[in-house]
PDB file of N, CA, C and O in Angstrom:
ATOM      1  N   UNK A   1      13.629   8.907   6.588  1.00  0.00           N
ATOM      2  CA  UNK A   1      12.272   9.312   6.912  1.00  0.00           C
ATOM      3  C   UNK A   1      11.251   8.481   6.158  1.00  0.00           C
ATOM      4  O   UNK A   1      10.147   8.166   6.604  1.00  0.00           O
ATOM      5  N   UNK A   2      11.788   8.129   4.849  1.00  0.00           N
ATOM      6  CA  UNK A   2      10.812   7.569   4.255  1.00  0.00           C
ATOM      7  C   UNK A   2      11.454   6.386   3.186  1.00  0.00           C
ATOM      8  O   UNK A   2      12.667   6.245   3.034  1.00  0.00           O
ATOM      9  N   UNK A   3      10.481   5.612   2.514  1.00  0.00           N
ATOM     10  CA  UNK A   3      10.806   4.249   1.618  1.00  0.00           C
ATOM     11  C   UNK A   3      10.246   4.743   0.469  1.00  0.00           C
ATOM     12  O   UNK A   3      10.273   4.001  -0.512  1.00  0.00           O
ATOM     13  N   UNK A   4       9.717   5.884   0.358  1.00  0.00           N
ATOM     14  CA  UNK A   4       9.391   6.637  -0.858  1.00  0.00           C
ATOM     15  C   UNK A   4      10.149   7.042  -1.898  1.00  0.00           C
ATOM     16  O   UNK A   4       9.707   7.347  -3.006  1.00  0.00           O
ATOM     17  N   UNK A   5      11.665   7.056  -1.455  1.00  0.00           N
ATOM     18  CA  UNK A   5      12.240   7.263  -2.443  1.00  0.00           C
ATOM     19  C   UNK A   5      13.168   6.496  -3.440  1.00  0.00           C
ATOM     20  O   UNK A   5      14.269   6.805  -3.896  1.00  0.00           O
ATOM     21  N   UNK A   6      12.362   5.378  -3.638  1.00  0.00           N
ATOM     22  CA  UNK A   6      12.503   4.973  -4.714  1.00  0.00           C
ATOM     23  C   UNK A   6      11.423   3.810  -5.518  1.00  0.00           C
ATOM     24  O   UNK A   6      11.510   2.882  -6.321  1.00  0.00           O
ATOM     25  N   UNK A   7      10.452   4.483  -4.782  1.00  0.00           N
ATOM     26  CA  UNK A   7       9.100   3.932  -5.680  1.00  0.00           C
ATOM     27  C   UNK A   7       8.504   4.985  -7.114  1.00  0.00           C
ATOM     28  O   UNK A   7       9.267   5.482  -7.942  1.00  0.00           O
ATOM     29  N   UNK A   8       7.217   5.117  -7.116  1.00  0.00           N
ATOM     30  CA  UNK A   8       6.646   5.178  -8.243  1.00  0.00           C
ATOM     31  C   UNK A   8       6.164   6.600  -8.357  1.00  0.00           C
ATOM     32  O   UNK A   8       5.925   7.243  -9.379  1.00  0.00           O
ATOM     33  N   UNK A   9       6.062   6.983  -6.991  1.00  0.00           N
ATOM     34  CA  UNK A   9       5.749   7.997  -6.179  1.00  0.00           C
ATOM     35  C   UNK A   9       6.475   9.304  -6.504  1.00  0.00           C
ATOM     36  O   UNK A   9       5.937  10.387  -6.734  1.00  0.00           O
ATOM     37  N   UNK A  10       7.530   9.083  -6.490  1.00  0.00           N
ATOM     38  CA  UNK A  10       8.521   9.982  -6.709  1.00  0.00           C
ATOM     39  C   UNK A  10       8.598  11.643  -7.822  1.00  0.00           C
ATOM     40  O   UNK A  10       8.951  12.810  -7.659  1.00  0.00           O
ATOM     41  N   UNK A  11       8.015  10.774  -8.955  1.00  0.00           N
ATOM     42  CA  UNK A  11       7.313  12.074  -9.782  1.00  0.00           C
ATOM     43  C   UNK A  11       6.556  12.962  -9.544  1.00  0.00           C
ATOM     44  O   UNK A  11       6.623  14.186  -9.652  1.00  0.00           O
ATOM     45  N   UNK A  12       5.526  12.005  -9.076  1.00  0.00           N
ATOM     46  CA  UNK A  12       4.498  13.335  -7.990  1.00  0.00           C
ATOM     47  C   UNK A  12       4.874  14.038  -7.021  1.00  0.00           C
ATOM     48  O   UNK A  12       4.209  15.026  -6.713  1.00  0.00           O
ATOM     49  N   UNK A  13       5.659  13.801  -6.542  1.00  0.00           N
ATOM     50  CA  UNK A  13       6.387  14.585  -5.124  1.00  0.00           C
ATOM     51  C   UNK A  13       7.028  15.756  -5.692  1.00  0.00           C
ATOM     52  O   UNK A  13       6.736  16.900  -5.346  1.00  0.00           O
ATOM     53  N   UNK A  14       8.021  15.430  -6.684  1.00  0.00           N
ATOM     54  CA  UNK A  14       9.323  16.034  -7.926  1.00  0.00           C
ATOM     55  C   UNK A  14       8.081  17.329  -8.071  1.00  0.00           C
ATOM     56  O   UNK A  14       8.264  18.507  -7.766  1.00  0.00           O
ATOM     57  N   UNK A  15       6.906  16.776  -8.577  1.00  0.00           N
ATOM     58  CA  UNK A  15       6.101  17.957  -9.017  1.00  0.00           C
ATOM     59  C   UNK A  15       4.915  19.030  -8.130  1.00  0.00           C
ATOM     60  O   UNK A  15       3.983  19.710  -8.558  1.00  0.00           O
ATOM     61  N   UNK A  16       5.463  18.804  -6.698  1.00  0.00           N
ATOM     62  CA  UNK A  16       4.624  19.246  -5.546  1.00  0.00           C
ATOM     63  C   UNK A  16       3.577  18.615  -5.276  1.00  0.00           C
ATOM     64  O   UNK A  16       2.515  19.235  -5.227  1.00  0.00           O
ATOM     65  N   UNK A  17       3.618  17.208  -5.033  1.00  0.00           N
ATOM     66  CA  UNK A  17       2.380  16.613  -5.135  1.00  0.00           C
ATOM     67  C   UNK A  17       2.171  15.845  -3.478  1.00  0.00           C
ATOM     68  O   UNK A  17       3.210  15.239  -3.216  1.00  0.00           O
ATOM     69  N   UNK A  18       1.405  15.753  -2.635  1.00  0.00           N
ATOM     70  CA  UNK A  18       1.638  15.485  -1.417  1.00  0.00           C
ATOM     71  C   UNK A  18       1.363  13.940  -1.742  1.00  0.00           C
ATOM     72  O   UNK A  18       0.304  13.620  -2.283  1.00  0.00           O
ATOM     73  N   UNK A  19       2.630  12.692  -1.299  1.00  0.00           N
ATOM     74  CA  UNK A  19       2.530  11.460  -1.487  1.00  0.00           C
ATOM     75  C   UNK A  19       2.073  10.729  -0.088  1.00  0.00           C
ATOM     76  O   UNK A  19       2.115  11.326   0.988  1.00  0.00           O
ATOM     77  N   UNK A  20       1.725   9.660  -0.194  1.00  0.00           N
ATOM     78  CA  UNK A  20       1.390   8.658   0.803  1.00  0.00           C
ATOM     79  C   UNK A  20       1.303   7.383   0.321  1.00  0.00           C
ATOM     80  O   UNK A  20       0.868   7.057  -0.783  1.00  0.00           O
ATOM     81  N   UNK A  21       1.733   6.661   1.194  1.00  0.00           N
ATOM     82  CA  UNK A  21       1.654   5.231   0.918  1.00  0.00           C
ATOM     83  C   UNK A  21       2.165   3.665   1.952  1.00  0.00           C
ATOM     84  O   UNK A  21       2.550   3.808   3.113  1.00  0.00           O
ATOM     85  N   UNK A  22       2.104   2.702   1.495  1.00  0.00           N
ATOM     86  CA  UNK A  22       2.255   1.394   2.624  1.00  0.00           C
ATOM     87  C   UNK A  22       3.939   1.603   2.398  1.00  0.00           C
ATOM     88  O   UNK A  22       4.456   2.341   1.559  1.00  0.00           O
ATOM     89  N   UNK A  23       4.414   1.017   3.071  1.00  0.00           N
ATOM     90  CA  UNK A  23       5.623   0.167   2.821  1.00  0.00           C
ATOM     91  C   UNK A  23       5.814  -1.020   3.872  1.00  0.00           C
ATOM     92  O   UNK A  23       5.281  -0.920   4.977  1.00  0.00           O
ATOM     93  N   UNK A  24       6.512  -2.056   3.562  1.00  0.00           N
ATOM     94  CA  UNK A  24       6.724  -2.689   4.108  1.00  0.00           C
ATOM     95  C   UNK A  24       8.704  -2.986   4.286  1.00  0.00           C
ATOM     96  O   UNK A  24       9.556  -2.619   3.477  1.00  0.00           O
ATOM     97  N   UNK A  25       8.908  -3.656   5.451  1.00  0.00           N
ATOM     98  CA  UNK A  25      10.251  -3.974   5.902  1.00  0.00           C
ATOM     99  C   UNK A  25      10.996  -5.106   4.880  1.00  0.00           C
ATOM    100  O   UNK A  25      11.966  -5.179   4.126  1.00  0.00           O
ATOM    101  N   UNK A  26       9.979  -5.861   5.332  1.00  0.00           N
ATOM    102  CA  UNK A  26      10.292  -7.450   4.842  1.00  0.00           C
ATOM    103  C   UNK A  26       9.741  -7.513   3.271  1.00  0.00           C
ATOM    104  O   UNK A  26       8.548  -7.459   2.973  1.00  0.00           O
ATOM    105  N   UNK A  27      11.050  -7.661   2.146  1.00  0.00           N
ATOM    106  CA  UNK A  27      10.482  -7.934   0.689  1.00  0.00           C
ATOM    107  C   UNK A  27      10.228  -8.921   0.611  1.00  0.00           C
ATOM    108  O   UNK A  27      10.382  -9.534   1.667  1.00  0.00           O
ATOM    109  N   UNK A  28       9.847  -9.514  -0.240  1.00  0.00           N
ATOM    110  CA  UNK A  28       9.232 -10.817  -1.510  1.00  0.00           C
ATOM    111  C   UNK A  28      10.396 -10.960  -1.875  1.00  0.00           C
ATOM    112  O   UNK A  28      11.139  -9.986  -1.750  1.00  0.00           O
ATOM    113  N   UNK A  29      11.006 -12.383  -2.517  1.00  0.00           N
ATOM    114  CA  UNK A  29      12.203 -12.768  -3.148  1.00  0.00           C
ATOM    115  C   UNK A  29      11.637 -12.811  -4.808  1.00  0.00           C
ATOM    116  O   UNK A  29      12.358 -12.982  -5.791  1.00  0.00           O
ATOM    117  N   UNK A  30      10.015 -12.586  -4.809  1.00  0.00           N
ATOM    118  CA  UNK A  30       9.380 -13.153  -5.842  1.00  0.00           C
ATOM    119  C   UNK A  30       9.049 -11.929  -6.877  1.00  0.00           C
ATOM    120  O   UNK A  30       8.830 -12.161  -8.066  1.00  0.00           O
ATOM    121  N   UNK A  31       9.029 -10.521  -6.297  1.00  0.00           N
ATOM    122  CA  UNK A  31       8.776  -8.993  -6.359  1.00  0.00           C
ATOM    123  C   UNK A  31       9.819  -8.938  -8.108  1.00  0.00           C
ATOM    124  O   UNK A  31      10.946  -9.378  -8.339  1.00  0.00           O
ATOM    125  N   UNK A  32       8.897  -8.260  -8.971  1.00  0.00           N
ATOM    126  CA  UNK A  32       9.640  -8.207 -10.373  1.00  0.00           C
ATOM    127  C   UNK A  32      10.463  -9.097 -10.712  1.00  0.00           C
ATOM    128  O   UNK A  32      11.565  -8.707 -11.098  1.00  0.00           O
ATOM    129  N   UNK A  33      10.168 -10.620 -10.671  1.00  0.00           N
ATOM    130  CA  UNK A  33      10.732 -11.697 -10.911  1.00  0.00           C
ATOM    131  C   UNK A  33       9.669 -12.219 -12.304  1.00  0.00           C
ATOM    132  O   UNK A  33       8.979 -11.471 -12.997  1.00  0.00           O
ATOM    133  N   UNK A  34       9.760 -13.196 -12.385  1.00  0.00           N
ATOM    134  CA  UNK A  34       9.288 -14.292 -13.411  1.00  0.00           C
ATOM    135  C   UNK A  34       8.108 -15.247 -12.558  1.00  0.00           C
ATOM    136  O   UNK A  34       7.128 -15.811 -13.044  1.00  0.00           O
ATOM    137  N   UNK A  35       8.563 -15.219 -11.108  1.00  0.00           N
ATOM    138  CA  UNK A  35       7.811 -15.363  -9.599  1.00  0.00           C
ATOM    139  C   UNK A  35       6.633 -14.875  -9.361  1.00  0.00           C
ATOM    140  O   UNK A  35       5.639 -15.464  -8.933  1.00  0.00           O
ATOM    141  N   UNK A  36       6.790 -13.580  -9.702  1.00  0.00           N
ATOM    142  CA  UNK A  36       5.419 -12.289  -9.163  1.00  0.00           C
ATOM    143  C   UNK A  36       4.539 -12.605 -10.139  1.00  0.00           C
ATOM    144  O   UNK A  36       4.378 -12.058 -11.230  1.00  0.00           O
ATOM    145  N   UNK A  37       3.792 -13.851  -9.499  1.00  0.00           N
ATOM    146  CA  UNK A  37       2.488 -14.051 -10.097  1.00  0.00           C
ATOM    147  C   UNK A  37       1.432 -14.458  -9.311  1.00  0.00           C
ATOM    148  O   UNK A  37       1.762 -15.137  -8.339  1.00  0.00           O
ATOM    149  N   UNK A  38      -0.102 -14.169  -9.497  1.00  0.00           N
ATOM    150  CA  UNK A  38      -0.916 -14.356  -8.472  1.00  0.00           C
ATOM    151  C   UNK A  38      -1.198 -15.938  -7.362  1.00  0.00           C
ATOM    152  O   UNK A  38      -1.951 -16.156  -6.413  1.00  0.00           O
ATOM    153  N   UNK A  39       0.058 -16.953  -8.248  1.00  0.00           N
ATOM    154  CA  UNK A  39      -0.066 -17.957  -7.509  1.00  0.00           C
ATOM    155  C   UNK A  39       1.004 -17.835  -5.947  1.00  0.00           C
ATOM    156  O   UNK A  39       0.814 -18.641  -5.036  1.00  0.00           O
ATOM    157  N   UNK A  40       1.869 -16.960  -5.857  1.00  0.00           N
ATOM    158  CA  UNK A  40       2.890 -16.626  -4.981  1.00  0.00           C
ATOM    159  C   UNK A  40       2.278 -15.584  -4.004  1.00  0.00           C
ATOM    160  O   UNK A  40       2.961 -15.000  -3.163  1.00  0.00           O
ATOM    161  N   UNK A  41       0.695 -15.352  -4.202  1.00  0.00           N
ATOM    162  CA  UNK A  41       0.116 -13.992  -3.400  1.00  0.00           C
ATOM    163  C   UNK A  41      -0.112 -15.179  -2.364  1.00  0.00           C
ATOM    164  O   UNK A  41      -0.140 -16.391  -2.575  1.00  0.00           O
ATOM    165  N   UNK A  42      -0.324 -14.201  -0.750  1.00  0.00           N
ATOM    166  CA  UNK A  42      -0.551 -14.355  -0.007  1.00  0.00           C
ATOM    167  C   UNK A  42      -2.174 -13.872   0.312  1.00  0.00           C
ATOM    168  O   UNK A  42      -2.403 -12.707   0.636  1.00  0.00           O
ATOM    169  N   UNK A  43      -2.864 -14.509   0.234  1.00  0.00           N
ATOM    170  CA  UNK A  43      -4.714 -13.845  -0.158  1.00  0.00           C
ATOM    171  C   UNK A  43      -4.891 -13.146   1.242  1.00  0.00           C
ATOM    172  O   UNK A  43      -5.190 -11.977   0.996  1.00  0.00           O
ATOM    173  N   UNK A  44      -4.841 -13.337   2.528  1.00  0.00           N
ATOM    174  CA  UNK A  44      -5.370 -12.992   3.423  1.00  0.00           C
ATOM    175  C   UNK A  44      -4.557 -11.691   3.657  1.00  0.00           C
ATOM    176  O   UNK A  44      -5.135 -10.694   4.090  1.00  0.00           O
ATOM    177  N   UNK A  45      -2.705 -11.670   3.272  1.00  0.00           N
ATOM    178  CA  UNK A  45      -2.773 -10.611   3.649  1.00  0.00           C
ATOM    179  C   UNK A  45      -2.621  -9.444   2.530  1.00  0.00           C
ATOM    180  O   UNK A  45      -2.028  -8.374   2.662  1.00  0.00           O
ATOM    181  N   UNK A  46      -3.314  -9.936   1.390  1.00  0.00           N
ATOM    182  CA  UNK A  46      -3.625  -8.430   0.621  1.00  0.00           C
ATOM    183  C   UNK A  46      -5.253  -8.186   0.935  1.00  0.00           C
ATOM    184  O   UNK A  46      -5.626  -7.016   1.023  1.00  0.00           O
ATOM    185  N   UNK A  47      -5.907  -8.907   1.050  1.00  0.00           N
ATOM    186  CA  UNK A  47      -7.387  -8.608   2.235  1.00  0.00           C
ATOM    187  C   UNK A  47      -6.620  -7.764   3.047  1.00  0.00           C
ATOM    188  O   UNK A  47      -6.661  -6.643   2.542  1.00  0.00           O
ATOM    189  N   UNK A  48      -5.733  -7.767   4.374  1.00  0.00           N
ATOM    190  CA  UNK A  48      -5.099  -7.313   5.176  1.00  0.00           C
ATOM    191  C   UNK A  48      -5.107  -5.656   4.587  1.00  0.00           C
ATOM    192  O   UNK A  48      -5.829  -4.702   4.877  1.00  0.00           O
ATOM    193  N   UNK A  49      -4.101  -5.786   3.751  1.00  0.00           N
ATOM    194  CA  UNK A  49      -3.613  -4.204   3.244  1.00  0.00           C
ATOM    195  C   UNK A  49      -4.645  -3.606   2.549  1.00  0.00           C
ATOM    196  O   UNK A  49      -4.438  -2.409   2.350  1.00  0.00           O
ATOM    197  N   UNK A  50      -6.053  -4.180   1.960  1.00  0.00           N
ATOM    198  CA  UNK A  50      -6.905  -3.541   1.082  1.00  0.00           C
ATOM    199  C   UNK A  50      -7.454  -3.013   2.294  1.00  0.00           C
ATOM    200  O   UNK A  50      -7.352  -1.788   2.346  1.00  0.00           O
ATOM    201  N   UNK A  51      -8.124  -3.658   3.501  1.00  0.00           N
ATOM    202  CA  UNK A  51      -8.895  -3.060   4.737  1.00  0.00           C
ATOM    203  C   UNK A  51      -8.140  -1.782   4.785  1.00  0.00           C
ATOM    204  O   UNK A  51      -8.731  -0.712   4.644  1.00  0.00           O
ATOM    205  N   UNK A  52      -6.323  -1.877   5.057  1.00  0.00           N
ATOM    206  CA  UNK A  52      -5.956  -0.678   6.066  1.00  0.00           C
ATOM    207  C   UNK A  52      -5.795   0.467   4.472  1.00  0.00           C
ATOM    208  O   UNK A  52      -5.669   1.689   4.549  1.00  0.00           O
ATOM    209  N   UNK A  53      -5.830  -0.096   3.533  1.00  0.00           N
ATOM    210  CA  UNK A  53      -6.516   1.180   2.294  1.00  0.00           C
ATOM    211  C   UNK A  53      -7.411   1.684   2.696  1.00  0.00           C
ATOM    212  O   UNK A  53      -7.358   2.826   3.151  1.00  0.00           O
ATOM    213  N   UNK A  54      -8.433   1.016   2.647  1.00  0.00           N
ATOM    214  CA  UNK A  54      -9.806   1.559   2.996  1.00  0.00           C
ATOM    215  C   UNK A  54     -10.203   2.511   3.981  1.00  0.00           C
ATOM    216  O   UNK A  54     -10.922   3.509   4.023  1.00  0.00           O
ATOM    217  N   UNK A  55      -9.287   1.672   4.971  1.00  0.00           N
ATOM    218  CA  UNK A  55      -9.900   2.621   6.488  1.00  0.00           C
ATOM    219  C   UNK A  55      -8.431   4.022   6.548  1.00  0.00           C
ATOM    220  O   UNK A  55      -8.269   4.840   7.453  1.00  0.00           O
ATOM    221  N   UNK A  56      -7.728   3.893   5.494  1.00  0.00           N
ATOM    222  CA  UNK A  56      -6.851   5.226   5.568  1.00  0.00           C
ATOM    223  C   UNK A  56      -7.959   6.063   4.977  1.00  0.00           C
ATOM    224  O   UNK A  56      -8.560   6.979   5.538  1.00  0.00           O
ATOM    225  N   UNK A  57      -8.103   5.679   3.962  1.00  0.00           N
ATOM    226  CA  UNK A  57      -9.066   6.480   2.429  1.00  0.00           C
ATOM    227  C   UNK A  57     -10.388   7.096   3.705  1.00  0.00           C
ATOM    228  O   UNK A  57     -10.831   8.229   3.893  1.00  0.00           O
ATOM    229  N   UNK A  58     -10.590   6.227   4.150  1.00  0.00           N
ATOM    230  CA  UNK A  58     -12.173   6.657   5.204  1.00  0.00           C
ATOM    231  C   UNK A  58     -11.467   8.066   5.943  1.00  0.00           C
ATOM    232  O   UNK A  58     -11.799   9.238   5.763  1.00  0.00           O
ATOM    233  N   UNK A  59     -10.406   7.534   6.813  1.00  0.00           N
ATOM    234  CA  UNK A  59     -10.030   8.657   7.934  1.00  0.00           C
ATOM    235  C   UNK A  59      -9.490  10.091   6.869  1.00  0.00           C
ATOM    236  O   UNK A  59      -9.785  11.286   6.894  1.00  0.00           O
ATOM    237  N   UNK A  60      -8.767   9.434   6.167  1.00  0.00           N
ATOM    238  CA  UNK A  60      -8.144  11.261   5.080  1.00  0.00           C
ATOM    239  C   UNK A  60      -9.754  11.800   5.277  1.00  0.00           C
ATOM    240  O   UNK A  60     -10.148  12.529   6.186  1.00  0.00           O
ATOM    241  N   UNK A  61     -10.472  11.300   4.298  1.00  0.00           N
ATOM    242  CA  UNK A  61     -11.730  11.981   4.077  1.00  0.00           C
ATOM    243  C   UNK A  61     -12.628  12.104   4.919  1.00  0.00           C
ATOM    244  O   UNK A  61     -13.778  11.945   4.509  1.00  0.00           O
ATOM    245  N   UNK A  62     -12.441  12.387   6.200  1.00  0.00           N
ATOM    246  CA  UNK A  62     -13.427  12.375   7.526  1.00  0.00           C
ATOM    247  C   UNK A  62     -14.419  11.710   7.646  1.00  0.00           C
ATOM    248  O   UNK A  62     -15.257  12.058   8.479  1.00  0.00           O
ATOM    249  N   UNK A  63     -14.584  10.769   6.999  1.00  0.00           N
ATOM    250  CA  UNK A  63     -15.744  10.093   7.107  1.00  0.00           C
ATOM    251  C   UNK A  63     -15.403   8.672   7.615  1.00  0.00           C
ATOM    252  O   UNK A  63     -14.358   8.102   7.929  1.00  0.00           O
ATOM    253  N   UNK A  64     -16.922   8.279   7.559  1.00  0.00           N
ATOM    254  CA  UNK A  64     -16.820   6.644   8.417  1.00  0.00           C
ATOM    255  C   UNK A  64     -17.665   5.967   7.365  1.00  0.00           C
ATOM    256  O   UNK A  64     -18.678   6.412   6.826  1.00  0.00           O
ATOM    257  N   UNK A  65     -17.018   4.719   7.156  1.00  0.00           N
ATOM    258  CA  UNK A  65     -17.465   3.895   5.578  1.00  0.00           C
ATOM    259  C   UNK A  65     -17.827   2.788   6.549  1.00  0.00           C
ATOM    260  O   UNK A  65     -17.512   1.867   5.795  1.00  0.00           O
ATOM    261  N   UNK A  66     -18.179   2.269   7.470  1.00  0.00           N
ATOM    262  CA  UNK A  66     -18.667   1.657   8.387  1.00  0.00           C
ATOM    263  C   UNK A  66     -18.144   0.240   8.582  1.00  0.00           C
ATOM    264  O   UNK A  66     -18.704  -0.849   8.457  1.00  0.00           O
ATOM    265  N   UNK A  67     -17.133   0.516   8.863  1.00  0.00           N
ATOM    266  CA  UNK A  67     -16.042  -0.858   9.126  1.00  0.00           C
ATOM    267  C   UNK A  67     -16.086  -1.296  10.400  1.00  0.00           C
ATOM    268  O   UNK A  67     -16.497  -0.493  11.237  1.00  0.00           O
ATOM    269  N   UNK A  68     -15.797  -2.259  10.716  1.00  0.00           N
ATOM    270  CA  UNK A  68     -15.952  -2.766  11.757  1.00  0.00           C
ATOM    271  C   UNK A  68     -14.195  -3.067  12.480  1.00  0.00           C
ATOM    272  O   UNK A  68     -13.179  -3.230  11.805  1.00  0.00           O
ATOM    273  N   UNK A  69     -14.273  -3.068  13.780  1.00  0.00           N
ATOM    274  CA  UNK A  69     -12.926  -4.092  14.077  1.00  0.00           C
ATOM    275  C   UNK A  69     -13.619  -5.057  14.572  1.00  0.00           C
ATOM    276  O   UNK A  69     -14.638  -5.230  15.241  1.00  0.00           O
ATOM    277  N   UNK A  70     -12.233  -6.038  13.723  1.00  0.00           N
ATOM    278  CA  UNK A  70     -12.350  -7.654  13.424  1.00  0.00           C
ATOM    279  C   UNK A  70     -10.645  -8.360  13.693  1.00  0.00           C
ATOM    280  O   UNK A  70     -10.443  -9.564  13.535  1.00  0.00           O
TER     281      UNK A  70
END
């Protein structure tokens, strides 16, 4: 059902805590390496995932933070 269980997440849940979050399919070879450094980021698509933050964070909270589609 979920990729939640074995992230960071997990405590809060353990303690009745309602979790949410991204996951993705496809890992990084670079992810908790010596690698995972901001020269190995991909810029456009953490732009990418900060938007679909945003516009989750907007819809939970019923509101409209005035985003556009682009």
């Amino acid at each position: 059902m979920s990729n939640a269980y074995a992230s960071d997440y997990m405590p809060f849940e353990a303690k009745g805590d309602i979790i949410t979050g991204f996951y993705e399919t496809e890992r990084s070879n670079n992810e908790h390496s010596v690698n995972d450094t901001y020269a190995n980021i991909d810029p456009v698509y953490v732009f990418n995932v900060g938007k679909g933050c945003s516009r989750s964070f907007a819809t939970f909270c019923g509101g409209n933070i005035g985003f556009r589609n682009k």
